[in-house]
Structure formats: structure tokens, C-alpha cells
C-alpha positions as CSV (number, residue, x, y, z in Angstrom):
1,X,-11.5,19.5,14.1
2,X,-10.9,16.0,13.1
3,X,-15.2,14.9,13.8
4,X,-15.6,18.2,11.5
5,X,-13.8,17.4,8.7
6,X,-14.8,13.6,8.8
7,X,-18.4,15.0,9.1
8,X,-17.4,17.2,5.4
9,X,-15.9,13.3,4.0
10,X,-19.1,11.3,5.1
11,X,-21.5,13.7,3.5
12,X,-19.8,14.4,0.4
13,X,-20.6,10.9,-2.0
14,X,-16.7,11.4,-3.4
15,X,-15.3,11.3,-0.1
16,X,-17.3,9.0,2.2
17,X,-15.6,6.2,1.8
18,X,-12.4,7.9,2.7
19,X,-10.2,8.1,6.1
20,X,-8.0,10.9,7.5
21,X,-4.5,10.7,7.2
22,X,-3.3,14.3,7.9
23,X,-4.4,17.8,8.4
24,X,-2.9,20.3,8.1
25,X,-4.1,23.7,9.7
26,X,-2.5,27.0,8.9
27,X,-3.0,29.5,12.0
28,X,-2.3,32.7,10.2
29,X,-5.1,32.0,7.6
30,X,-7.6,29.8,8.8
31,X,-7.4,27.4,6.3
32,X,-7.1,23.5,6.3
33,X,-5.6,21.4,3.9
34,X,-6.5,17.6,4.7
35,X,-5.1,14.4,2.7
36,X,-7.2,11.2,3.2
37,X,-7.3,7.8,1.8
38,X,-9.4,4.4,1.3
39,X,-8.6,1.0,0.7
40,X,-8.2,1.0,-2.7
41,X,-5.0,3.4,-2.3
42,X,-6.8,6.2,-3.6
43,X,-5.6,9.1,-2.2
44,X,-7.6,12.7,-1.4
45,X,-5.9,15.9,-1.1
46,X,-8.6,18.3,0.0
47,X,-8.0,21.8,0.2
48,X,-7.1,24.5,1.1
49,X,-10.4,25.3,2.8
50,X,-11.9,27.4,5.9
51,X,-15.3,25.6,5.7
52,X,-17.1,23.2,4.5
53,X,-19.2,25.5,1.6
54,X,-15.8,26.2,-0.3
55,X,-13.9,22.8,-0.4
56,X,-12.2,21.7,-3.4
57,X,-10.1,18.4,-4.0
58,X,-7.8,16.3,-6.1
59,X,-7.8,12.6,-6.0
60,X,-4.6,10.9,-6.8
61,X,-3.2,7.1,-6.4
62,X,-0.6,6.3,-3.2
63,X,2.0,6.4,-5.5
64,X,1.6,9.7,-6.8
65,X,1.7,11.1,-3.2
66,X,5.0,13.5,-3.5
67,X,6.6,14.2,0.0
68,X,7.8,17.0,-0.7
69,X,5.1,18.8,-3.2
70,X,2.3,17.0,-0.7
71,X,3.8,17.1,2.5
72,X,7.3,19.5,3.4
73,X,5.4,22.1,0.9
74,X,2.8,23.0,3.5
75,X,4.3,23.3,6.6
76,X,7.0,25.5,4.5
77,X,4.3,27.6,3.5
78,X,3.4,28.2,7.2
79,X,1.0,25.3,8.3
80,X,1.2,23.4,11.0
81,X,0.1,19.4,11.5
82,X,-2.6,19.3,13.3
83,X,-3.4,15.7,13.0
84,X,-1.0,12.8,11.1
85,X,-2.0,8.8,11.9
86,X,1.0,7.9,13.8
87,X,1.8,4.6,11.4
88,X,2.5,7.0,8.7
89,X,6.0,8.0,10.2
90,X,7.7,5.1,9.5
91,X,6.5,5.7,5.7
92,X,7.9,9.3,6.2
93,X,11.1,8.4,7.7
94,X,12.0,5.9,5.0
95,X,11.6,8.0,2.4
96,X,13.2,10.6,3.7
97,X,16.3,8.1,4.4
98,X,16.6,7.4,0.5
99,X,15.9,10.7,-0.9
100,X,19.1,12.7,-0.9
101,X,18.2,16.2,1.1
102,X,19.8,18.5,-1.8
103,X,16.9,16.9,-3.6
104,X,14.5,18.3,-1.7
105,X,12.9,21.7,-2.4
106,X,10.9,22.2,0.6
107,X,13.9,22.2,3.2
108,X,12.5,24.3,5.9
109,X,9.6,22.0,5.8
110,X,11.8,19.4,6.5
111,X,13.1,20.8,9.3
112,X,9.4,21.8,10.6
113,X,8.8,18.1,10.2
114,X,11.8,17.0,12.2
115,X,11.4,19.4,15.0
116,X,7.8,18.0,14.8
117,X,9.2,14.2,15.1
118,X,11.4,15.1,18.2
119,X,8.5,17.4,20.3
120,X,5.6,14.8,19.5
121,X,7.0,11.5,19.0
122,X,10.9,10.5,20.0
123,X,13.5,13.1,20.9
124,X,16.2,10.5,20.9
125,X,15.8,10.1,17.4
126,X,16.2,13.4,16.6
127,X,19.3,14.0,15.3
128,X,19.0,10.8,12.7
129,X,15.1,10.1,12.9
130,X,15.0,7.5,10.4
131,X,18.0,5.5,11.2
132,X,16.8,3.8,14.0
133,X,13.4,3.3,12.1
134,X,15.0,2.1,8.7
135,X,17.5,-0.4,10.4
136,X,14.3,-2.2,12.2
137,X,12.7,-2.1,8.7
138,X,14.1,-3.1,5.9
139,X,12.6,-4.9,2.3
140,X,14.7,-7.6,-0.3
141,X,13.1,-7.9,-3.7
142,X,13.4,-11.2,-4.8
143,X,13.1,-10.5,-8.5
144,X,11.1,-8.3,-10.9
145,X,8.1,-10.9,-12.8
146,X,7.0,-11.0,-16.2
147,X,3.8,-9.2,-16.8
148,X,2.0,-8.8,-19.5
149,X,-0.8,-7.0,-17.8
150,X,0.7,-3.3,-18.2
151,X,2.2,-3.1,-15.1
152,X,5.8,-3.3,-13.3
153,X,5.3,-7.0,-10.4
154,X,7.9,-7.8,-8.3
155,X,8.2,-10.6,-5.7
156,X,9.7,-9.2,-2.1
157,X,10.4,-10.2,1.9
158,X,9.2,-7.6,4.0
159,X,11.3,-7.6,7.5
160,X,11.7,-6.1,10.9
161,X,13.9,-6.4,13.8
162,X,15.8,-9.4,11.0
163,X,13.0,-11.2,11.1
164,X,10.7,-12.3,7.8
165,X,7.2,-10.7,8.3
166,X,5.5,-11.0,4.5
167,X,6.1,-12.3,1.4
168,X,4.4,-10.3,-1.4
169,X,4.1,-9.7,-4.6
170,X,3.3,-6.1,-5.6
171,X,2.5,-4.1,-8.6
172,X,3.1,-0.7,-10.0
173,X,2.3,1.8,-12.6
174,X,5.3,2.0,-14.8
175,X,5.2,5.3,-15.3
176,X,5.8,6.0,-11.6
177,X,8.7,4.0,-11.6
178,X,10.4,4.9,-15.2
179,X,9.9,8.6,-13.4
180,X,11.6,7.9,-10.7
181,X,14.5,6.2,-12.1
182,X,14.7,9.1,-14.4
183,X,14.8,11.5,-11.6
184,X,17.1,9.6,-9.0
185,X,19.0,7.8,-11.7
186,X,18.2,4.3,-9.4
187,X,17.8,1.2,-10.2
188,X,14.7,-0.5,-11.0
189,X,15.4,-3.0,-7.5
190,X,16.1,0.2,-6.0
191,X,12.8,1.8,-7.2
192,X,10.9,-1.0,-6.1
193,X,12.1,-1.3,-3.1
194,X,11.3,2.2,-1.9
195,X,8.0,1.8,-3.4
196,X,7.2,-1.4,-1.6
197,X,8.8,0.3,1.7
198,X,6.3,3.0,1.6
199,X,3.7,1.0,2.0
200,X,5.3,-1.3,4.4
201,X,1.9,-1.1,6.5
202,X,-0.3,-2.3,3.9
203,X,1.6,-5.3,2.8
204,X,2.3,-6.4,6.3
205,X,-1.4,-6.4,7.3
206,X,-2.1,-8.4,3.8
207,X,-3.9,-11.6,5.3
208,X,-1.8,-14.6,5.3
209,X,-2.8,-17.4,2.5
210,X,-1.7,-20.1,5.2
211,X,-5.2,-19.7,7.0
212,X,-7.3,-19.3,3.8
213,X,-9.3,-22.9,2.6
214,X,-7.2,-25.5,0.2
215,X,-9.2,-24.3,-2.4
216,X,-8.5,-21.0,-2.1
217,X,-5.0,-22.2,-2.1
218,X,-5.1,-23.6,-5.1
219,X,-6.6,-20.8,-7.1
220,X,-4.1,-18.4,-5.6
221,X,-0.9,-20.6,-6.5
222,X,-2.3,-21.1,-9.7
223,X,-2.8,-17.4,-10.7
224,X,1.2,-16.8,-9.7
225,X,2.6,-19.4,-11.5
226,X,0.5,-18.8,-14.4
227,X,1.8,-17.1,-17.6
228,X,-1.2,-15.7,-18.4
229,X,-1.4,-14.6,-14.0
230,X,-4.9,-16.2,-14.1
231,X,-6.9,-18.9,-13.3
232,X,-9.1,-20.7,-15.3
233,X,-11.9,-23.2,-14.2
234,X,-15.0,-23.9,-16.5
235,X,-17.3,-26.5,-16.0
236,X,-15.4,-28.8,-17.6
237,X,-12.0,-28.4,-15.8
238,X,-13.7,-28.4,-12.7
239,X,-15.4,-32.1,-13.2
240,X,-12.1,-33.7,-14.6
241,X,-9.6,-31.7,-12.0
242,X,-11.3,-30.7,-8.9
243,X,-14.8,-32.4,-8.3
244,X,-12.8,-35.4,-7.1
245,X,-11.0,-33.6,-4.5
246,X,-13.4,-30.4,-3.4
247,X,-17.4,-30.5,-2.7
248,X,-19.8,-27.7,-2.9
249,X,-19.2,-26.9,0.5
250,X,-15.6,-26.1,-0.5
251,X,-17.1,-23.6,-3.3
252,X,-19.5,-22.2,-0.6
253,X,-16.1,-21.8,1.7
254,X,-14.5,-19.7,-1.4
255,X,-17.6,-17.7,-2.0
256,X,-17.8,-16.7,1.9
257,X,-13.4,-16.0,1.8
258,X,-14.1,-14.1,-1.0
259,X,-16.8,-12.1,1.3
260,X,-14.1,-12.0,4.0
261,X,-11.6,-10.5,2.2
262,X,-12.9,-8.5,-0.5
263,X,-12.0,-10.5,-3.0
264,X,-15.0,-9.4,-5.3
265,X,-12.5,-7.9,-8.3
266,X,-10.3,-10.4,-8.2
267,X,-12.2,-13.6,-7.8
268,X,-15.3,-14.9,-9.2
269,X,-17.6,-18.3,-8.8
270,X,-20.0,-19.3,-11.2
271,X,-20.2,-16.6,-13.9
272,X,-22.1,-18.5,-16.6
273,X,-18.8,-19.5,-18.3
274,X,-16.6,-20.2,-15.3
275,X,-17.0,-22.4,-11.8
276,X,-14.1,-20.3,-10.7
277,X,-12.1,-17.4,-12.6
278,X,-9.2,-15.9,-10.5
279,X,-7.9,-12.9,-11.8
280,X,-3.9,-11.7,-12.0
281,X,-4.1,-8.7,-9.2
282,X,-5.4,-12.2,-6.7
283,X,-2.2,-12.7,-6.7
284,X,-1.2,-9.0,-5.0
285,X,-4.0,-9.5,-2.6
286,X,-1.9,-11.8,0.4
287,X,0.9,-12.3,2.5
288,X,2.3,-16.2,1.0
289,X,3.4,-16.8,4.6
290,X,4.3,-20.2,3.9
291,X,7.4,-19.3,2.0
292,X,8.6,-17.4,5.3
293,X,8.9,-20.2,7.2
294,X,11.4,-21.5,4.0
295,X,13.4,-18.1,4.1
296,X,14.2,-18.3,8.4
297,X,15.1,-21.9,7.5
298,X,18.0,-20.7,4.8
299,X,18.3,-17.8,7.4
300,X,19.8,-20.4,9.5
């Protein structure tokens, strides 16, 4: 099933670029419903379908993803998962641990899903699934930033087992998280938390500015500090500031990072105004792993 429906994604020019995350297969019917995503966050809810002549889809952002209209809904309605990425139960589990279970429509599909955690994954846990999970993850925002840019930033420590894995900075549409304080009457902190939490993954697996080029650096520090969250190099700035400490090979180093990691929308060189223009979301695209090593040492 699963070389089917990636067969349905790769040939369909809305859905190529996108990766399975879950089907879901009801027996009685015949039908599938599948939810896929890519590394933008964009997230694909396909279905319900039988083949691939009939399918219809919705795209929505990983924010939007409801676990209860998205997820507990189908297997209430009488499907089964018949494929879920095995990193997406932590996600799952945390949110299930801050979402009070009287909030929850969908409670037999909660229960389907819980029965599914002990028979497939760990029986032990069973009884309080995500306790275990939540207690070896865990996230501290550090502060909520200033932004003039639309959205809601904060600045947060990601951990496991106590110990400091990523220090992020993360941005979110502030209508997701005005919603959500509106419907669980948290705090913002709070919100933010269980936002960054759910995509613990993703910001873990942010590469780590410590092993990026000086320059690169630089650009990046600059862009959080900034009030404006850019950085701004012309020709100019670049003569009087930088030529005396970076060469062109340092420029061709930033142009090949930029390659490495996709850095494309966030960072430019040589635009016809600008030697280097960093934009504000640069500064949502790494793990600052130096500061760790500053948080383990007040830690101790």
C-alpha cells in the first residue's frame, strides 16, 4: 500500500514533493485517508479515497494539524492505522499529555489509538503512555521576542533525559496561538511550549550554527540581535566592516552553506544592492548550540 500511494504523491505535481506520515485504511469501506508532509511544514490530508482516479486533498500548515478532528476522528469512524512514522508518537503522546481528555471529542478514537500504542509499540506504557515519554522530553521557553514581522518568536531549550539538546528560536502564526489560548484558556508560555513540543523532531535535527563558517556566524548573530531581525551588507558595509577580516573564498564558503542547507529564502549573496542580505526567518533556521554548552554550565 504504502509504494501505491507514494506512486499517487510522486505523479501528482501538488504532491511530489511530499512524504508519508500516516494512512489510514478503513476495512469496511475500502477507502484510505493518508496525511503527508514536506519540509516546508506543509501538511497534506488526502482523502478519503479507494484509488488513485477519485483522490481529493486539503493542504494545511503543521500547526493547523488537529489531533482530534485529523487523527482520533478516523479511527472513531472505523479506520484502522495502517502505517504511522514511528517518530510521530512522541508528538502524539505530548499532546495528548496537555490536552485535558473531557476536551476531546473523539474519545473512542483515543482509546483505538492507545490500544494501538500498547499492541504495536510498548505495552508497559500502556496504562500512562505519555508519561514516560513527556518526562524524558521536556521544553523551557526562555522568553517571547519582539517581532515586528507578523508573527508570535520565542527563544526555547529543547531537552531529553535533563540534558540540553537545542537552542531555538521559533515562530508562529498568531492566530494559532490566540486560538488556542482562547480555547484552553493557557498561557501564551504555555501555548508555545506545546507548539514547540510538537515539533520536538524538527527543531532537534536543526543543524548546529557551531559547525557553520565564521561568516555565516556572523550573519546569523546579527539577524537575532537585530531590531529590524535582518542583516544588512551592501557594498559599502562590506569594504569598511568585513573585507578586512573575510576573503572571497569566505563568500564562496557562505554561497556553498547556503546550498547545504537550504538557505535559498533566507539568505542571499550578491543581489545587485547587497554582498550579503540575511533575512529574519535565518534566524529560525538552526540549533545555536553554543549557548548549550552555557546553559549545562549554570546547570551545574
Amino acid at each position: 500500500m504504502i509504494e501505491t500511494i507514494n506512486n499517487i504523491l510522486k505523479h501528482n505535481k501538488d504532491l511530489y514533493d511530499k512524504e508519508i506520515n500516516i494512512i489510514f485504511y478503513n476495512p469496511h469501506t475500502k477507502e484510505k485517508v493518508v496525511i503527508a508532509n514536506d519540509d516546508n511544514g506543509e501538511v497534506v490530508k488526502i482523502g478519503p479515497f479507494k484509488n488513485e482516479f477519485n483522490i481529493k486533498f486539503e493542504m494545511i500548515l503543521d500547526w493547523d494539524f488537529d489531533l482530534d478532528a485529523d487523527f482520533f476522528y478516523y479511527l472513531e469512524q472505523g479506520y484502522e492505522i495502517e502505517f504511522i512514522k514511528e517518530e510521530l508518537h512522541d508528538g502524539i503522546l505530548s499532546l495528548i499529555d496537555v490536552v485535558e481528555k473531557e476536551e476531546i471529542d473523539n474519545k473512542i478514537g483515543l482509546e483505538k489509538y492507545l490500544n494501538y500504542y500498547k499492541e504495536n509499540i510498548d505495552e508497559k506504557y500502556y496504562n500512562n503512555p505519555y508519561k514516560k515519554k513527556t518526562k524524558l522530553r521536556s521544553v523551557k521557553v526562555l522568553g517571547i521576542l519582539d517581532s515586528d514581522l507578523g508573527d508570535v518568536r520565542c527563544e526555547a531549550i529543547l531537552y531529553q533525559d535533563n540534558k540540553a539538546l537545542a537552542h531555538i528560536i521559533a515562530s508562529f502564526d498568531p492566530k494559532i496561538v490566540n486560538a488556542l489560548s482562547k480555547n484552553k484558556n493557557n498561557s501564551t508560555n504555555d501555548i508555545l511550549t506545546m507548539l514547540v513540543c510538537q515539533n520536538f523532531n524538527k527543531y532537534v535535527n536543526l543543524p548546529k550554527i557551531s559547525k557553520c563558517s565564521k561568516l555565516l556566524k556572523e550573519i546569523y548573530d546579527e539577524v537575532c540581535i537585530s531590531n529590524c531581525s535582518m542583516c544588512y551588507v551592501d557594498y559599502d558595509d562590506w569594504k569598511e566592516s568585513f573585507a578586512n577580516r573575510y576573503t572571497e573564498k569566505d563568500v564562496d564558503c557562505l554561497k556553498n552553506e547556503i546550498k547545504q542547507y537550504n538557505l535559498k529564502s533566507v539568505l542571499e549573496t550578491d543581489n545587485g544592492e547587497y554582498k550579503i542580505l540575511g533575512y529574519a526567518d535565518l534566524a529560525t533556521s538552526f540549533n545555536d548550540d553554543r549557548k548549550l554548552k552555557k546553559e549545562r554550565d549554570i546547570e551545574r
